[in-house]
VEXDREN-2710 file (C-alpha; in Angstrom, 1 decimal):
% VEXDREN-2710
k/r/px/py/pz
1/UNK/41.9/24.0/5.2
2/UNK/45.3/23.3/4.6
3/UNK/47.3/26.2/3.4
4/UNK/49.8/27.5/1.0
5/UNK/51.3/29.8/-1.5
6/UNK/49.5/28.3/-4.3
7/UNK/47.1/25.9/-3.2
8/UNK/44.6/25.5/-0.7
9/UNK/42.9/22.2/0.1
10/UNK/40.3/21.4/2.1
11/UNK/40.3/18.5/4.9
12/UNK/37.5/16.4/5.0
13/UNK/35.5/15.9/8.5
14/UNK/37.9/15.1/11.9
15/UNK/37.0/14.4/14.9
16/UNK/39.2/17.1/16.3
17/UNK/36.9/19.4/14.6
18/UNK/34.0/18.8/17.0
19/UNK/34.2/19.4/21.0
20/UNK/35.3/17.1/23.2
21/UNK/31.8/16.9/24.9
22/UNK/30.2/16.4/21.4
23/UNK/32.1/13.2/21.4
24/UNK/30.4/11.0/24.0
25/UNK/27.6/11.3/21.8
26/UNK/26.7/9.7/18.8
27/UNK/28.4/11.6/15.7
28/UNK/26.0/14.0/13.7
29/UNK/25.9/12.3/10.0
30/UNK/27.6/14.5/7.6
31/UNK/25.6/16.6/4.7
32/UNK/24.4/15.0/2.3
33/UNK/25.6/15.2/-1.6
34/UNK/23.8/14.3/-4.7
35/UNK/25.9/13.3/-8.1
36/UNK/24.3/12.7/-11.7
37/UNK/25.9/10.3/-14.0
38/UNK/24.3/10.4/-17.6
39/UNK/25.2/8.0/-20.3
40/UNK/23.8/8.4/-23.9
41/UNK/22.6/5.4/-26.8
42/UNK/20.4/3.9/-24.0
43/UNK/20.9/-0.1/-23.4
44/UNK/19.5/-3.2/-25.5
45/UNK/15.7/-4.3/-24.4
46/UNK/16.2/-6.8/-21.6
47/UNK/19.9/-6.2/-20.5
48/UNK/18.5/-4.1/-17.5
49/UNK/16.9/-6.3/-15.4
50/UNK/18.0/-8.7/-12.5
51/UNK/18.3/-12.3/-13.3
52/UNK/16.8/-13.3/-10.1
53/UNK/15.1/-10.7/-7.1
54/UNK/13.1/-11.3/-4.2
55/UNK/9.4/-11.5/-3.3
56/UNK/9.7/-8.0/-1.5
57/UNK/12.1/-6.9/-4.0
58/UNK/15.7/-7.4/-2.7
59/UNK/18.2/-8.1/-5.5
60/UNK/19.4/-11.5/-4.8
61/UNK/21.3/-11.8/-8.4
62/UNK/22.0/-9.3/-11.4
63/UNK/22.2/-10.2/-14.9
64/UNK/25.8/-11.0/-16.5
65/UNK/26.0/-7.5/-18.2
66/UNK/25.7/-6.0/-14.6
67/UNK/27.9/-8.7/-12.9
68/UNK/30.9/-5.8/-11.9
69/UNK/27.9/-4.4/-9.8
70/UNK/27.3/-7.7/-8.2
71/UNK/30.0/-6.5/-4.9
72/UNK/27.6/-3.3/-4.5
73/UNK/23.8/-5.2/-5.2
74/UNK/22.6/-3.9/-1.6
75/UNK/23.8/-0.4/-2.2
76/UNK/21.9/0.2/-5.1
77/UNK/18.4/0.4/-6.1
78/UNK/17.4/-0.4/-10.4
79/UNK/14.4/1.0/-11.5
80/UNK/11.5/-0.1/-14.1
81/UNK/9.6/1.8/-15.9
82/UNK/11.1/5.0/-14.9
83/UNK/10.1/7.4/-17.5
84/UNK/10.6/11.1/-18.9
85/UNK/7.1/11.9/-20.4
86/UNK/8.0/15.3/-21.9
87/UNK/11.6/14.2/-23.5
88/UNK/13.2/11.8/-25.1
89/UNK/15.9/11.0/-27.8
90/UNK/19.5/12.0/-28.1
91/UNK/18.8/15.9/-28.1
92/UNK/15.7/16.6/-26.3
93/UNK/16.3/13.8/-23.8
94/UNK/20.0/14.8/-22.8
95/UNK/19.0/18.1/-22.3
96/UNK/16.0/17.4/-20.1
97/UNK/17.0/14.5/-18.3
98/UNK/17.7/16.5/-15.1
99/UNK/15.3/19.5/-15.6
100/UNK/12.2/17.1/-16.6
101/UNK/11.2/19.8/-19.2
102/UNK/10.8/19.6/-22.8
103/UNK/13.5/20.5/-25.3
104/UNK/12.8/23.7/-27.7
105/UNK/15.2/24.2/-30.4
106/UNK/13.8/27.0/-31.8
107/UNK/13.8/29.2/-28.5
108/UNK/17.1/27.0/-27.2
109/UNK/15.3/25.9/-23.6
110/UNK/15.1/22.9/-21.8
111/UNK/12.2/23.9/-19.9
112/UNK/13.9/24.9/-16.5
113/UNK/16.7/24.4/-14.7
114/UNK/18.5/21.1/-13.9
115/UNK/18.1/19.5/-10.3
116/UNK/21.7/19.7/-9.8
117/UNK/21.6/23.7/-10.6
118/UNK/18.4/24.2/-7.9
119/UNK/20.3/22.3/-5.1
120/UNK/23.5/24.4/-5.7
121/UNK/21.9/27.4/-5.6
122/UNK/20.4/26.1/-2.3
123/UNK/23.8/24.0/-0.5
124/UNK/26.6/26.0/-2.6
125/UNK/26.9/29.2/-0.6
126/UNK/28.8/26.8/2.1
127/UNK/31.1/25.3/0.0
128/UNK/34.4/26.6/-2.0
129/UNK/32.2/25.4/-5.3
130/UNK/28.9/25.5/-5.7
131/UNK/28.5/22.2/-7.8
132/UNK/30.7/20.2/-10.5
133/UNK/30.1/20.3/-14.3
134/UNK/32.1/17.6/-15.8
135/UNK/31.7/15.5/-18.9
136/UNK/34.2/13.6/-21.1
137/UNK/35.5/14.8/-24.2
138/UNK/33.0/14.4/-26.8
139/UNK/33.5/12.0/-30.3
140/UNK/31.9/12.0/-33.1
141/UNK/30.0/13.9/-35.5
142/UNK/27.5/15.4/-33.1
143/UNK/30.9/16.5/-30.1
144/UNK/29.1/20.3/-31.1
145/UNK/25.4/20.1/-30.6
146/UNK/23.8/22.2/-27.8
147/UNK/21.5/19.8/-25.9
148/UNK/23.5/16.7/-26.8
149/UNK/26.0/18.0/-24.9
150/UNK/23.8/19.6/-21.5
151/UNK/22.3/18.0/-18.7
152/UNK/22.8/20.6/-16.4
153/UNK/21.4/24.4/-16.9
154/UNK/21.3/26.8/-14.9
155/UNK/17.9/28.1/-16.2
156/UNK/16.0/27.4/-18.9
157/UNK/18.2/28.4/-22.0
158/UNK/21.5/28.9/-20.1
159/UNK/23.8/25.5/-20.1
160/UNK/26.3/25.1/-16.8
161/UNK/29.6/25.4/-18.5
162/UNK/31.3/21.9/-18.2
163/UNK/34.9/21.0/-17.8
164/UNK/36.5/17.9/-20.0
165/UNK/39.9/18.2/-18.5
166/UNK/40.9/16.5/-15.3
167/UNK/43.7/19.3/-14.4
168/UNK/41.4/22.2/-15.1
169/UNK/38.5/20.8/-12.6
170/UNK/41.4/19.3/-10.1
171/UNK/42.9/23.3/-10.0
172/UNK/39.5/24.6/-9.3
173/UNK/38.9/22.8/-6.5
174/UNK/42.7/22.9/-4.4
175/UNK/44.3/25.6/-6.2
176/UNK/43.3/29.8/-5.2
177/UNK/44.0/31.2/-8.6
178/UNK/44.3/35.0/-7.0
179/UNK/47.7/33.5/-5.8
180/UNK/49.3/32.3/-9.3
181/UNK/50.4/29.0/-10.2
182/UNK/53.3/26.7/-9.5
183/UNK/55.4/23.6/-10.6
184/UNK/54.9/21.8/-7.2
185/UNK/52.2/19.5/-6.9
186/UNK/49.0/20.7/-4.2
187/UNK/50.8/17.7/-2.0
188/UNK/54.0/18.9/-1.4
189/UNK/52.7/22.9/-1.3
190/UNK/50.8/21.9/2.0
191/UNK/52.9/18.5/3.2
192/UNK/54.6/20.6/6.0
193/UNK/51.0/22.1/7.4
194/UNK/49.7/18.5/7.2
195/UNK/52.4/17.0/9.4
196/UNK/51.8/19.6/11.7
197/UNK/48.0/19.0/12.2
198/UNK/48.4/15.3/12.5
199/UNK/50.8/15.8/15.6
200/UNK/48.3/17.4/17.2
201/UNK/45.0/15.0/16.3
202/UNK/44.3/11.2/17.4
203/UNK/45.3/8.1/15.7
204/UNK/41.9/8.0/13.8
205/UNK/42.1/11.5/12.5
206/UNK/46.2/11.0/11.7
207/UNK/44.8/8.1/9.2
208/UNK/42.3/10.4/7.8
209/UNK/44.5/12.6/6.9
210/UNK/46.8/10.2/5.7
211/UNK/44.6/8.4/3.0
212/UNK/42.9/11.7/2.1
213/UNK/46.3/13.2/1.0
214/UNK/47.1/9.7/-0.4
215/UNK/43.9/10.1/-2.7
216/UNK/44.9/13.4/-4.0
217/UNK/48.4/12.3/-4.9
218/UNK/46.8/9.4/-6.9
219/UNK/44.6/11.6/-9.1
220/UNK/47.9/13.9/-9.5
221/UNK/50.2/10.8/-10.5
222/UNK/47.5/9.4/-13.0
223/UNK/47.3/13.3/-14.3
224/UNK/50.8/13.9/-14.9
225/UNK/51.4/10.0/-16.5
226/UNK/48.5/11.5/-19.2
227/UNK/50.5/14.5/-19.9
228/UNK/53.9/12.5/-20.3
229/UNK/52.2/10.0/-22.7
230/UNK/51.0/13.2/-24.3
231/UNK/54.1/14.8/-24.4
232/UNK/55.5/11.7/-26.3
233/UNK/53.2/12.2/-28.6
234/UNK/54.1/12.8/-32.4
235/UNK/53.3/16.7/-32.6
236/UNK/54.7/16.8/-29.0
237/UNK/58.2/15.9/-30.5
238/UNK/58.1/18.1/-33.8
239/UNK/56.6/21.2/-31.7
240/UNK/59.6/20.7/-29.0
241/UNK/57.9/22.7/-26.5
242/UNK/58.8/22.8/-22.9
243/UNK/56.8/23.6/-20.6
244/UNK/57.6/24.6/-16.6
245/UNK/54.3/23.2/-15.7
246/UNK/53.2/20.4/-17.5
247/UNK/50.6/21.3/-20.3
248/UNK/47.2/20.4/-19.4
249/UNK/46.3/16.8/-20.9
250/UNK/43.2/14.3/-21.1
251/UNK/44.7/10.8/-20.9
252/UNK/44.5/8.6/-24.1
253/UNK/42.8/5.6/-22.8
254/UNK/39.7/6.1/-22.2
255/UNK/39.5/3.9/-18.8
256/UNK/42.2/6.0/-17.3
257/UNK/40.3/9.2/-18.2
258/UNK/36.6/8.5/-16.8
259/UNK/38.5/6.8/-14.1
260/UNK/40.4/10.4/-13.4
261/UNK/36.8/12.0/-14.0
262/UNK/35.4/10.0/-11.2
263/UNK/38.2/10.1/-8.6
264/UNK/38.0/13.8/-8.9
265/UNK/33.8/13.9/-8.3
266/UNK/34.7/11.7/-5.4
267/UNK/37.7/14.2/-4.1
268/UNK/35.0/17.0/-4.3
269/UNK/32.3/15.2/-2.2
270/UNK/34.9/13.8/0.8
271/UNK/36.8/17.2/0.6
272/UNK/33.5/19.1/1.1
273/UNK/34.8/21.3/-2.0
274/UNK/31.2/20.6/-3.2
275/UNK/28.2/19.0/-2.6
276/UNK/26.4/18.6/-6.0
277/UNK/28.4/17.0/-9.4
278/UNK/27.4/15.6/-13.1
279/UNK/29.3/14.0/-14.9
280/UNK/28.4/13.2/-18.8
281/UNK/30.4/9.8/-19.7
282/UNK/29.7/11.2/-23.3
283/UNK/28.0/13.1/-25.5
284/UNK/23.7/12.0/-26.2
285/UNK/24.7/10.6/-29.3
286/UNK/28.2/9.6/-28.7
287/UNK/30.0/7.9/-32.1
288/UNK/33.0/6.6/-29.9
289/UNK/34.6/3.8/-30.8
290/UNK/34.8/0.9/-28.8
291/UNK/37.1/-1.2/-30.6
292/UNK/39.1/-1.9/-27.3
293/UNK/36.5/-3.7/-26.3
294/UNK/37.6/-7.5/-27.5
295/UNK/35.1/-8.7/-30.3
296/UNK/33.6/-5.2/-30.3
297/UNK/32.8/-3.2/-33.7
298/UNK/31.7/-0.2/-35.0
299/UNK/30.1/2.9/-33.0
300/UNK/28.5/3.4/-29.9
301/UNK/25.4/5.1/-32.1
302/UNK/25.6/2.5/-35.0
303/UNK/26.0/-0.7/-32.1
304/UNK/22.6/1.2/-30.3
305/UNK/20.9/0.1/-33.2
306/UNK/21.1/-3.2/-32.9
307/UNK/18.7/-4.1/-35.7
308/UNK/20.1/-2.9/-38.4
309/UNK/22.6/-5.2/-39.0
310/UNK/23.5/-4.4/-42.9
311/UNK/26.3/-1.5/-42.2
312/UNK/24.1/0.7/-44.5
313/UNK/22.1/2.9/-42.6
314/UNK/22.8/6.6/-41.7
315/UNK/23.8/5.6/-38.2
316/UNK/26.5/3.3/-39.4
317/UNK/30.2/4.5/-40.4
318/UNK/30.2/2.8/-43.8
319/UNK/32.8/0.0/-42.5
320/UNK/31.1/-1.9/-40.5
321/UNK/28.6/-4.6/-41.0
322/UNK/27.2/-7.7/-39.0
323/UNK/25.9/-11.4/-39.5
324/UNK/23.6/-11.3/-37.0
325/UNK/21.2/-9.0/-34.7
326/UNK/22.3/-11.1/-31.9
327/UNK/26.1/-10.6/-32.6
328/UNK/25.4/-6.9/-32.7
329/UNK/23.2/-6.7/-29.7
330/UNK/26.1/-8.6/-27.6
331/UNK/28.9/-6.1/-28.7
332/UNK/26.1/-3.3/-27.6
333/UNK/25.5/-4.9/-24.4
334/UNK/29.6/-5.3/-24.0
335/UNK/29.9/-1.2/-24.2
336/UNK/27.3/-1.5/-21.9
337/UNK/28.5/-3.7/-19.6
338/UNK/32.1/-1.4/-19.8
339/UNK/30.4/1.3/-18.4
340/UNK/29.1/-0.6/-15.4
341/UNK/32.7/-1.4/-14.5
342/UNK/33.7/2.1/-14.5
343/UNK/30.8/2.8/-12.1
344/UNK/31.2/0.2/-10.4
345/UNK/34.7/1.5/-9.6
346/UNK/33.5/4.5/-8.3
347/UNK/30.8/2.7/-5.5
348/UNK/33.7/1.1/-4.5
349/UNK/36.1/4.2/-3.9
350/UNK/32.6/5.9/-2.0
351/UNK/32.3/2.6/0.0
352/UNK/36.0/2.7/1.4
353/UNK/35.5/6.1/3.4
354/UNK/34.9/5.9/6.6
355/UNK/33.1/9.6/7.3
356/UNK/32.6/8.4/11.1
357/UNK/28.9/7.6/10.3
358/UNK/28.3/6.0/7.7
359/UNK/30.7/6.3/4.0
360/UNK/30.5/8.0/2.1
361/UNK/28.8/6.1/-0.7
362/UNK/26.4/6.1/2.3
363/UNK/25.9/9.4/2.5
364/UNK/25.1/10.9/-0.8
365/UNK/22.6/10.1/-3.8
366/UNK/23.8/8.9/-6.8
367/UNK/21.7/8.9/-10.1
368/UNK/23.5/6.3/-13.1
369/UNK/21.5/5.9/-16.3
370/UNK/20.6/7.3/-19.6
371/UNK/17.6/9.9/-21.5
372/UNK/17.3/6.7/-23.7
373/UNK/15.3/3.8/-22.7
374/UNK/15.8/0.7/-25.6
375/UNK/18.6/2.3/-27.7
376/UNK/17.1/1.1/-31.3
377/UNK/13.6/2.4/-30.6
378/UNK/15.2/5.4/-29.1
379/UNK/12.2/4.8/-26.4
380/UNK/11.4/6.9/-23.2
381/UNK/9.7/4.7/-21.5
382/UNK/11.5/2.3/-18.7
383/UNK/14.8/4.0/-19.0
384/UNK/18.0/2.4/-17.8
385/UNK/18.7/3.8/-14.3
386/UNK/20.4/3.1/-10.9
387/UNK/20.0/5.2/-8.1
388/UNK/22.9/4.9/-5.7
389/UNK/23.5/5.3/-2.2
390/UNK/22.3/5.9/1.1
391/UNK/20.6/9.4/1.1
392/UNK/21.9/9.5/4.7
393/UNK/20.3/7.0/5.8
394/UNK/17.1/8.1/4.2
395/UNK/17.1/5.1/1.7
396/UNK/16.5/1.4/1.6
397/UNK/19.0/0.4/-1.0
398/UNK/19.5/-3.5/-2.4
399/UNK/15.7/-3.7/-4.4
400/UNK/14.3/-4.0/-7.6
401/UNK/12.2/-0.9/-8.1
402/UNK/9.6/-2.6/-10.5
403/UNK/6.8/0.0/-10.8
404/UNK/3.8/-1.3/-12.7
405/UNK/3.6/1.6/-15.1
406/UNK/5.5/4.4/-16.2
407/UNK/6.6/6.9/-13.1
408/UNK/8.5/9.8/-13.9
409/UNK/12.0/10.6/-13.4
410/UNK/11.3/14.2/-11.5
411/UNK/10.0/12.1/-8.4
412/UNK/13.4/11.1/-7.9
413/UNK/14.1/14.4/-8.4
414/UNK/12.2/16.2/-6.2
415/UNK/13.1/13.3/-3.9
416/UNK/17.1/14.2/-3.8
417/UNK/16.1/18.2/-3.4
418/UNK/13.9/17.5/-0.4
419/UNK/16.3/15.5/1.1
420/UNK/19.4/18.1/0.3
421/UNK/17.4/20.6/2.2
422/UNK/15.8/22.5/-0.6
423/UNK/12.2/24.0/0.0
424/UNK/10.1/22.9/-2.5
425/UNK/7.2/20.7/-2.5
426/UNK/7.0/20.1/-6.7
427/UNK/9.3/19.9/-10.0
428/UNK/8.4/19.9/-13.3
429/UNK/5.2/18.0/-14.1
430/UNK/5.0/16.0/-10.3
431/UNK/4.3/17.3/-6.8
432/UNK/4.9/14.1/-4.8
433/UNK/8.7/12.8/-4.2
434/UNK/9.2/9.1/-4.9
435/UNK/8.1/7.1/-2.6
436/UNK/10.3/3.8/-3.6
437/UNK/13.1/5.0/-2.3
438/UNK/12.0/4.1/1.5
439/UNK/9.8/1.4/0.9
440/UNK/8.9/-1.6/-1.8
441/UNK/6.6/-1.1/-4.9
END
């Protein structure tokens, strides 16, 4: 670690860290990290599947909605027919889309805890947080409910608390709280032990170091431009409230924030302040407007129901109307297609580190997708996911994962435990791992 009064961060893997007679060897692959990134309204039937793949299944072109993924075809893998069988919809599926339970409202219990939960109780004890909780700042009329608002738990009825602000989860992870706060960024706290160590490493570690601390000043310049804009805010003005440390703020434009969200999951994995993150990109029934979106109308929800065109049904906002169920199904698949970029953007930041053996998009799982498979028949059967990654070299990434009928979500799983170490041979309703992951279907 890199010290200070104030902040502590944590380096990710040098060379110098490793004897010199380890060197002349090939270098041990670093541990492996899993990362859960649920989405809610599921996606239009159809909009999921490749435009052209294969005889043994290699993606050789995705569809237009998925074109931002295009660069990163032979890092992923896109399932079919991947299914929950014992939850579905926007409560019951959001709350058990990790846990593979089934959602009780009456007794508030998801039916076990979350994957992510189990493999930080297993890898957490040797890092400076056990797992990340994130999730965007809720909209809409459901921003309160219980199980639209938890994927992860740490047992049955007990939800992970989950941060929303960038700040509050960026502080967890590089500043020690027992030592206070200050006004100077984590940078400058621990610039002085940083040129220090890279006098002392080789050129490769001395350009580690270098774009490492150059990531964690991004995420700090994009977090203190949110707070600035916030600051200019109307109430900010009539308040006239100064502050020695900038308040904590979530950044207007919704690009910018999940953008933040996703750098700082990123930071965590490549610092080695964790090994396990989710990150909810909204509430299970999420009523967000996606207006900024050109030639896009109405709510996330109300667009999800692409066949209800009139702009009179409970799911609409009473505004809003149609001409056609293709015109609405478009605007849905646009909000779809908005989210790919946004993950998209994150493969590509995983794909640029060089851990010495692989990157590390290379050496962590990533699960994308949503509890919801067609978002108008609020279906759980062939859910919208991407699993992402390399496992450490334990998958074969780039294929259509077409299974011929439905195979449940807890392979994968029980898949990402085994391979993060955890001892156990079942979860939930399945006691094999998914065996697509290594080979074709």
């Amino acid at each position: 670690m890199l010290r200070a009064v104030g902040a502590a961060v944590t380096l990710p893997w040098l060379e110098a860290m490793q004897p010199l007679s380890v060197l002349a060897v090939t270098p041990k692959r670093p541990k492996l990290r899993a990362g859960y990134l649920y989405f809610p309204n599921g996606v239009a039937k159809g909009s999921w599947e490749p435009d052209k793949v294969e005889r043994d299944g290699r993606l050789r072109r995705l569809n237009k909605w998925m074109k931002e993924l295009e660069p990163y075809k032979k890092d992923i893998l896109i399932g079919h027919n991947i299914w929950t069988p014992r939850g579905n919809g926007h409560g019951a599926g959001t709350a058990t889309w990790l846990t593979g339970g089934s959602y009780s409202g009456s007794r508030v219990s998801a039916g076990g805890a979350s994957v992510d939960q189990i493999i930080a109780r297993h890898v957490g004890r040797d890092t400076m947080l056990p797992s990340l909780e994130m999730s965007m700042r809720g909209e809409g009329y459901f921003s309160n409910s219980l199980p639209r608002n938890s994927i992860s738990w740490v047992n049955s009825k007990l939800p992970s608390t989950r941060d929303i602000n960038p700040r509050t989860i960026y502080d967890r992870m590089f500043r020690k709280a027992s030592e206070g706060v200050t006004d100077k960024g984590v940078i400058d706290l621990v610039n002085d032990q940083a040129k220090s160590l890279k006098r002392r490493v080789g050129q490769a570690d001395q350009r580690k170091i270098d774009e490492y601390l150059e990531a964690l000043r991004a995420v700090e310049k994009r977090m203190e431009f949110a707070e600035k804009q916030t600051g200019k805010s109307e109430l900010g003005q009539a308040e006239a409230i100064e502050f020695k440390r900038p308040p904590v703020g979530i950044p207007e434009d919704h690009e910018t924030y999940m953008r933040t969200m996703m750098d700082l999951m990123v930071l965590g994995f490549w610092s080695g302040a964790t090994r396990v993150g989710s990150l909810m990109l909204d509430h299970g029934q999420s009523n967000r407007y996606f207006d900024f979106i050109d030639g896009v109308r109405g709510t996330w929800h109300a667009l999800s129901h692409y066949r209800d065109i009139s702009g009179k049904t409970e799911d609409d906002d009473g505004i809003n109307s149609w001409k056609t169920v293709s015109q609405k199904r478009d605007m849905y698949n646009a909000v779809t297609a908005w989210h790919h970029r946004q993950f998209a953007y994150m493969l590509g930041k995983m794909k640029s580190i060089d851990e010495g053996n692989g990157s590390l998009l290379d050496n962590t799982m990533l699960l994308y997708g949503s509890s919801l498979g067609d978002g108008h028949a609020h279906g759980e059967e062939n859910l919208p996911v991407i699993f992402a990654g390399g496992g450490g070299g334990t998958v074969r990434s780039g294929r259509y994962l077409k299974y011929r009928r439905n195979y449940s979500l807890s392979k994968y799983h029980l898949a990402t435990m085994q391979r993060m170490g955890v001892p156990v041979e079942e979860f939930a309703e399945v006691d094999s791992p998914m065996s697509g992951l290594t080979k074709h279907v």
